[in-house]
N, C-alpha and C positions, 0 to 999 in steps of 0.2 A: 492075433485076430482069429485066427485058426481056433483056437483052443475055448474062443468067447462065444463063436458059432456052434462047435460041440457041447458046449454047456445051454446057451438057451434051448438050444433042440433037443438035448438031454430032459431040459426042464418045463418046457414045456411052453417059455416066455412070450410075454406081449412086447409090443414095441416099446409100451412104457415100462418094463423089466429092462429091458434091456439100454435104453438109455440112462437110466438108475445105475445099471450096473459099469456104463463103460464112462462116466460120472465119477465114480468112486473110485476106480481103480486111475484115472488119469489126475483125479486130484491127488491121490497116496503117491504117484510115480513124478510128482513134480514135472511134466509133461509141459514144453514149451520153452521158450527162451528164456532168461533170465531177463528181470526186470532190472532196469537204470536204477542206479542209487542216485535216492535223491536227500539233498541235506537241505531241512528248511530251519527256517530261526524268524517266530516273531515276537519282540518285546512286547511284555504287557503295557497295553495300553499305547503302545509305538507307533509311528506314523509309516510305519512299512513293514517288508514283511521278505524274507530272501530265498528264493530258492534256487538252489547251486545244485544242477544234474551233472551225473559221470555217466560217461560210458560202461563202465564195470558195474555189475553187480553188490559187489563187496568191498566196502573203499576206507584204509583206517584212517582214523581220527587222524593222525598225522598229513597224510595229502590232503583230507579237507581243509585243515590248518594253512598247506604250504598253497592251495588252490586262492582260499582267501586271499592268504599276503598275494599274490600273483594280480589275483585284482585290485587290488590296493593299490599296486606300484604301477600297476596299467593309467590307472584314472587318476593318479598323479602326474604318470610323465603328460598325459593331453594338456593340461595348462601351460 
């Protein structure tokens, strides 16, 4: 923050420099929480459409596999 303030005033900036600039350097620094993985699946032409969120970020193909079967055998035992 320090160092964003000695540079505008170095430079001389508007507000619209400076939001420009603390823009560009929070998009490059990945700034923020990570985003839910989300795993969607619609057949073409299908009468639905699935979207299965995680908590994590980062989720391999394998736990989406073992999340599905999970639901599977959920809405089987209900009958």
């Amino acid at each position: 923050m320090v160092a964003l303030i000695e540079r505008l005033g170095r430079e001389g900036a508007t507000r619209t420099d400076a939001r420009r600039l603390t823009q560009r350097t929070e998009s490059r620094r990945g700034r923020g929480r990570p985003r839910h993985y989300v795993f969607s699946y619609k057949p073409r032409g299908g009468p639905f459409a699935l979207n299965l969120q995680f908590k994590r970020a980062d989720v391999p193909r394998e736990e989406v596999i073992e999340a599905l079967e999970a639901v599977l055998r959920s809405l089987r035992e209900e009958d």
